[in-house]
C-alpha positions in Angstrom: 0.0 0.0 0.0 0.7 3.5 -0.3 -0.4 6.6 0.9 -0.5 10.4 -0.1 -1.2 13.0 1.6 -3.7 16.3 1.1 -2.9 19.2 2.8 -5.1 22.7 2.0 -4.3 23.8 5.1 -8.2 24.1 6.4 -8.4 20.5 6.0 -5.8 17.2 5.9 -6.3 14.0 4.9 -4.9 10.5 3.2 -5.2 9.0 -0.4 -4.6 5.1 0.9 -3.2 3.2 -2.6 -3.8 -0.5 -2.6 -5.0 -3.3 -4.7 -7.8 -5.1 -2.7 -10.1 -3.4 -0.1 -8.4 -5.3 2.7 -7.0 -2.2 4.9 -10.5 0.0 4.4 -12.2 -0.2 7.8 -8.6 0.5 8.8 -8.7 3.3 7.2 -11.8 4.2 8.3 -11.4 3.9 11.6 -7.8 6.0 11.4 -9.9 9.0 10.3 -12.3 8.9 13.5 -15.3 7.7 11.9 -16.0 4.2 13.8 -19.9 3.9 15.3 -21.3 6.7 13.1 -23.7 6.2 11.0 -23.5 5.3 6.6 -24.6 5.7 4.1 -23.2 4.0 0.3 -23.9 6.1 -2.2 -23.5 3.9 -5.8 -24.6 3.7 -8.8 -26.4 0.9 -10.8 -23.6 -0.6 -12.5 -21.2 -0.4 -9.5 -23.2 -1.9 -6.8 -23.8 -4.9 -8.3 -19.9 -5.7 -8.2 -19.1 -4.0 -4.8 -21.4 -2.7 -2.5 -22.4 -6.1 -0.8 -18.6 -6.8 0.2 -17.5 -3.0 1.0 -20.6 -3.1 3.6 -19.4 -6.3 4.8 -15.8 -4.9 5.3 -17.0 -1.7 7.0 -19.6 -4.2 9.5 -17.1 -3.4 12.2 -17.0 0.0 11.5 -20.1 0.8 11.7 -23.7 -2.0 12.1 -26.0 0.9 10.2 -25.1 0.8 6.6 -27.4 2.2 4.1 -27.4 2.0 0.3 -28.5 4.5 -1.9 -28.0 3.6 -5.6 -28.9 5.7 -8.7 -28.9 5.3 -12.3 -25.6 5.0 -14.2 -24.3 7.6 -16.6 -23.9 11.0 -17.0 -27.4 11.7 -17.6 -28.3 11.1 -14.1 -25.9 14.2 -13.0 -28.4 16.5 -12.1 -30.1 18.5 -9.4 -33.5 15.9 -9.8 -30.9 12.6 -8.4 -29.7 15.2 -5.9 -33.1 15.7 -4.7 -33.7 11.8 -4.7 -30.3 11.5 -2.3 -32.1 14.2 0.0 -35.2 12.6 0.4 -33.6 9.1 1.1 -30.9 10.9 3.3 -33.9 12.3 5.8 -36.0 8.9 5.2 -32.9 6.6 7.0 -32.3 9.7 9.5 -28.8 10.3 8.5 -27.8 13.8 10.9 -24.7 15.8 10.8 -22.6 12.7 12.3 -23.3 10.6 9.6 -20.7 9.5 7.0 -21.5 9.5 3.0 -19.6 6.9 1.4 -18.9 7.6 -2.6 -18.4 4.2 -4.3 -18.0 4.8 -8.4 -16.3 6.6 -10.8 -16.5 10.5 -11.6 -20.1 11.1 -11.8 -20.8 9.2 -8.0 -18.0 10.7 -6.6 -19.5 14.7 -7.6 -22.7 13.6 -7.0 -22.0 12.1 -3.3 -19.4 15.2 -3.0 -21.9 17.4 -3.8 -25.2 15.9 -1.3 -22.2 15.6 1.3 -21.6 19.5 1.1 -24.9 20.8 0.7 -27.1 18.0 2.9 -27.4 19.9 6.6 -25.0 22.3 5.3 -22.1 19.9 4.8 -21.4 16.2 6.1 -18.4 13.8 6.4 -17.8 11.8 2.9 -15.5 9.1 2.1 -13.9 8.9 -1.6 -13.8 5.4 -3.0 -13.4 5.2 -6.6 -13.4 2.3 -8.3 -13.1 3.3 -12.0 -9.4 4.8 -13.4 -10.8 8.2 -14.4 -11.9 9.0 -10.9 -8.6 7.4 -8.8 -6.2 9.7 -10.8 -8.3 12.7 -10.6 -12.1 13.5 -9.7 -11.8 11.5 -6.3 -8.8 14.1 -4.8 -9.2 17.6 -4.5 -12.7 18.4 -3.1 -14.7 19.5 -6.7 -18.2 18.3 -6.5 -21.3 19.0 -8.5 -23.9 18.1 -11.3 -24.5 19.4 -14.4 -26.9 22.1 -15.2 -29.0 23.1 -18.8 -26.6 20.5 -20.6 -23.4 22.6 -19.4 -20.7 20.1 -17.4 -20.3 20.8 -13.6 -22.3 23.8 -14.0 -23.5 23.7 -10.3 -21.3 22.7 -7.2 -19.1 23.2 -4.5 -15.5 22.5 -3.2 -16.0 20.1 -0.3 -13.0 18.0 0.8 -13.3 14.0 1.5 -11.8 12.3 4.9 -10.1 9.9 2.9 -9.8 8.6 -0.5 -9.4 4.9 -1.2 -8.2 3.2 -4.3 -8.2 -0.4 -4.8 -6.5 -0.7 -8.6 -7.7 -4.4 -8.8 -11.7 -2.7 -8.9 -10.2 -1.7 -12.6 -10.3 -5.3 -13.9 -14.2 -4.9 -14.0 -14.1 -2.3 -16.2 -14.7 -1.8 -19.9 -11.7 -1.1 -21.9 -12.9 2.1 -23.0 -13.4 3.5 -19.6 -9.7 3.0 -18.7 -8.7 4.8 -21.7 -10.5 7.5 -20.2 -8.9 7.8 -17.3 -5.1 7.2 -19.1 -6.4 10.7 -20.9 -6.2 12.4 -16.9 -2.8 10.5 -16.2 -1.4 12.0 -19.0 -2.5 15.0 -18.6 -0.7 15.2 -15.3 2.5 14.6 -16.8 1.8 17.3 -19.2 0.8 19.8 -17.0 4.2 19.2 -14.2 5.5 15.9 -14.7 7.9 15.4 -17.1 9.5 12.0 -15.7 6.0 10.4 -15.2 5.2 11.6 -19.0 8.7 9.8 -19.7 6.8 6.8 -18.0 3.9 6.8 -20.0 6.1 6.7 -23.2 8.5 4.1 -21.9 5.9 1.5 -20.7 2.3 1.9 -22.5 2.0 -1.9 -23.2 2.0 -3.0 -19.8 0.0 0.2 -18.9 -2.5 -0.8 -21.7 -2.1 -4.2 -20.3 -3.4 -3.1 -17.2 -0.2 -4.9 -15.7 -0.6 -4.5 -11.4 2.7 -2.5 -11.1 2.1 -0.3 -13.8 -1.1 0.9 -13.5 -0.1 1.1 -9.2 2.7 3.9 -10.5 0.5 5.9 -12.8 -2.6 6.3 -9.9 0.4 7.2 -7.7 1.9 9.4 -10.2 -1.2 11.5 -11.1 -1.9 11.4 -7.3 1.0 12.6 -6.2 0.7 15.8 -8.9 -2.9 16.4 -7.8 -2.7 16.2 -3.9 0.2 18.8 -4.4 -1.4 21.3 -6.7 -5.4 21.0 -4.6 -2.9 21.4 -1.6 -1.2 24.7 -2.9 -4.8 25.7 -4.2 -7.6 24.4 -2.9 -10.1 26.5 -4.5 -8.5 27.0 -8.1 -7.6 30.6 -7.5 -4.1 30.3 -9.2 -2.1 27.3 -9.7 -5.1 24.7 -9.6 -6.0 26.1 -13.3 -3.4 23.8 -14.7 -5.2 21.1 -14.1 -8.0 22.2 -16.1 -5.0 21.6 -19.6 -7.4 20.0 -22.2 -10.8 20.6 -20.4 -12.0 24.1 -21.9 -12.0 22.8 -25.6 -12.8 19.1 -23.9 -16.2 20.1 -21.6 -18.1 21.9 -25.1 -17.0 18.8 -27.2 -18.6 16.9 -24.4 -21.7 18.8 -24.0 -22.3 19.6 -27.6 -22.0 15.5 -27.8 -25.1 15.4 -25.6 -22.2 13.6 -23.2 -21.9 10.3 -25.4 -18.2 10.7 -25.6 -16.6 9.9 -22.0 -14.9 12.6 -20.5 -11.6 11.5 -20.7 -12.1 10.5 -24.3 -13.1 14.5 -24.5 -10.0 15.9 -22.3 -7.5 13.6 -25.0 -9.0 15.9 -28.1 -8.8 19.1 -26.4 -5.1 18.5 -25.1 -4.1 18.3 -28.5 -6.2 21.6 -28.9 -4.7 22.9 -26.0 -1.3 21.6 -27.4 -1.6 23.0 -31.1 -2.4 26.0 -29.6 0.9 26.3 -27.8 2.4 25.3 -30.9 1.5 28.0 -32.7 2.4 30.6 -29.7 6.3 28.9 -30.1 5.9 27.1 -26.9 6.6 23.4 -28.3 7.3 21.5 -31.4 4.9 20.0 -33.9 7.3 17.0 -32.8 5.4 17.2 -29.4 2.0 17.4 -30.7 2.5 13.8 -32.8 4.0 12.2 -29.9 1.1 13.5 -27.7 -1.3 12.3 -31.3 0.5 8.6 -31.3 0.1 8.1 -27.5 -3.3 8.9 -27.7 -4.0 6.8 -30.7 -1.9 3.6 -28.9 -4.0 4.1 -26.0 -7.4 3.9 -28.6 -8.5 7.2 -27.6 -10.1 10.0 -30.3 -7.4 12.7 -31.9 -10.1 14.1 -34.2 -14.2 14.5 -34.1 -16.5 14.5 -36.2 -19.6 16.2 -36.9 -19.1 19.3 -34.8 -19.4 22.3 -35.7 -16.4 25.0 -34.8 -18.3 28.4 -33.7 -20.7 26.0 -32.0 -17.5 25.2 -30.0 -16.3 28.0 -29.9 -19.7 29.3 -28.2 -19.6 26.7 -26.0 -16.9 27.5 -24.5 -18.0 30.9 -23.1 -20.1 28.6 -20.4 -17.0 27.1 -19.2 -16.1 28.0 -15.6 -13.0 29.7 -16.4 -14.9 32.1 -18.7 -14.5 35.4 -16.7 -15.6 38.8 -17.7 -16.1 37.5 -21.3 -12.9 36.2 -21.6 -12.2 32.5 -22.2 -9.1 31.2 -20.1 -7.2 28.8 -21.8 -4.0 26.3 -20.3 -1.8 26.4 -22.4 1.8 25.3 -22.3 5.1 27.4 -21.9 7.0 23.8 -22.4 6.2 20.5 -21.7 5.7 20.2 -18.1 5.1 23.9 -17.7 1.7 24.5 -17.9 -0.5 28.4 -17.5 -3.5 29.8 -18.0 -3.2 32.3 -21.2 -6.0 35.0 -20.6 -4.9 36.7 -23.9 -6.0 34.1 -26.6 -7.4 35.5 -29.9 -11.1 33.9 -30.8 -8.9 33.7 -34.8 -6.3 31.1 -32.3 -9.2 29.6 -30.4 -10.7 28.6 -33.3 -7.6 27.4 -35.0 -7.1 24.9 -32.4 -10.7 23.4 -32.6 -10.0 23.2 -36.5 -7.1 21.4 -35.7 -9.1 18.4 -33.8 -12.4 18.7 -36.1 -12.3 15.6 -38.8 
């Protein structure tokens, strides 16, 4: 096992590492929550596979478990579910005591984050993802929410966990596709401040691919170690926490303008290479750079290009984007690789360049 640590300074906790679910009611019980109160919070496609045995493990934790499960997908992301995890929240009498437990991927991890923070004015919650996508990203750092009027995240709060816990062997359920998805994140990581762990990517995508134990141990570790230390410099995406968001801008309009049928990750891999051709053309790095970043992509069977979008519909998407301010849309770019900023200076002519670049 390993562990991580988050530090924001109002708040501290672990990100426990590990490839079985063995240690979690010793984890648990490290962070002070023994005898309260739970509640699982899951969705329809994960609680078949775990919720049973993760009760069972938590039994000595805590003897009143409930389970709250909702319909899979990103279409269930809204205020209506929300509302459904209030009323079954006050029906098994959970109080301010009581401990949400997030077991999914990204869209149960913001939606628990987000009934944690807002249920009684904020609860204790409990991170455990079981899909790659949300163990090297959505499950650390506190953002929670739903979308709102077909616009991604629209509505939510930053509300730090008690712990995140990541059992890597939960991957082997998943679809193929969904991993890809979350190698888009990892990436990303290495992009944004990582050089080495990019190196790593490069070096050893077969066993990555392969989903070989080691392997995919390193790159959760890797993208955890980049993201507990940016959330923990910037909790609330004031400064620094904006390089996280390298490939999202041009990625969230692709993603709502696909009526969310591409996978996020599948979106943030297009709109790095937006991001990326963009930072091409301001002499930050080489075309070279931009068909390394195309051929990783492409090994890992994710999307370079799309197809039947249109670019000013893009383009206008991406003034809902949360980084939109005063009119302005805040792009992160890159000065090098492993250097990432936000450029508040970008031309609509350059903007739309880049989504040219990734439209088919």
């Amino acid at each position: 096992m390993k562990i991580l640590g988050v530090d924001t300074g109002a708040k501290q906790y672990p990100i426990y590492i590990d490839n079985s679910f063995s240690s979690l009611a010793d984890a648990f019980e490290k962070a002070g929550l023994k005898g309260r109160k739970m509640c699982i919070v899951t969705d329809s496609n994960v609680a078949p596979l775990y919720a049973e045995s993760v009760k069972d493990l938590l039994a000595d934790v805590c003897a009143d478990i409930s389970l709250c499960v909702f319909t899979a997908g990103e279409n269930s992301k809204n205020l209506d579910t929300i509302s459904d995890f209030y009323k079954f929240f006050v029906e098994n009498h959970l109080d301010r005591r009581s401990v949400l437990i997030a077991l999914g991927g990204g869209v149960v991890g913001d939606m628990c984050g987000f009934g944690a923070a807002t249920y009684m004015r904020g609860i204790p919650f409990v991170q455990i993802p079981t899909t790659l996508l949300s163990q090297v990203d959505s499950s650390v750092g506190g953002k929670t929410g739903v979308d709102f009027m077909g616009n991604k995240n629209m509505v939510g709060a930053f509300y730090q966990p008690e712990l995140v816990y990541i059992n890597t062997d939960t991957l082997n359920t998943l679809p193929y596709r969904e991993v890809a998805a979350g190698l888009a994140e990892s990436v990303k990581h290495g992009y944004i401040q990582d050089t080495e762990y990019l190196k790593f990517f490069m070096d050893n995508k077969e066993s990555i691919k392969a989903l070989d134990s080691e392997a995919i141990s390193r790159v959760v570790y890797g993208s955890c170690k980049v993201k507990s230390y940016v959330v923990s410099k910037d909790e609330k995406e004031s400064g620094l926490r904006e390089i996280l968001n390298f490939g999202h801008t041009f990625g969230h309009a692709v993603e709502s303008l696909s009526g969310f049928d591409m996978l996020h990750g599948e979106c943030v891999a297009v709109g790095m290479l937006a991001a990326l051709y963009l930072s091409m053309k301001r002499g930050a790095v080489d075309p070279k750079d931009i068909d390394e970043a195309k051929a990783l992509m492409e090994y890992f069977e994710l999307p370079v290009n799309i197809e039947g979008f249109d670019t000013d519909r893009i383009y206008a998407q991406m003034f809902n984007d949360k980084k939109t301010k005063n009119g302005v849309i805040n792009i992160t770019a890159l000065r090098k690789i492993g250097d990432a900023y936000t450029e508040k200076g970008c031309t609509e002519r350059e903007i739309k360049d880049a989504i040219e670049f990734i439209i088919k």
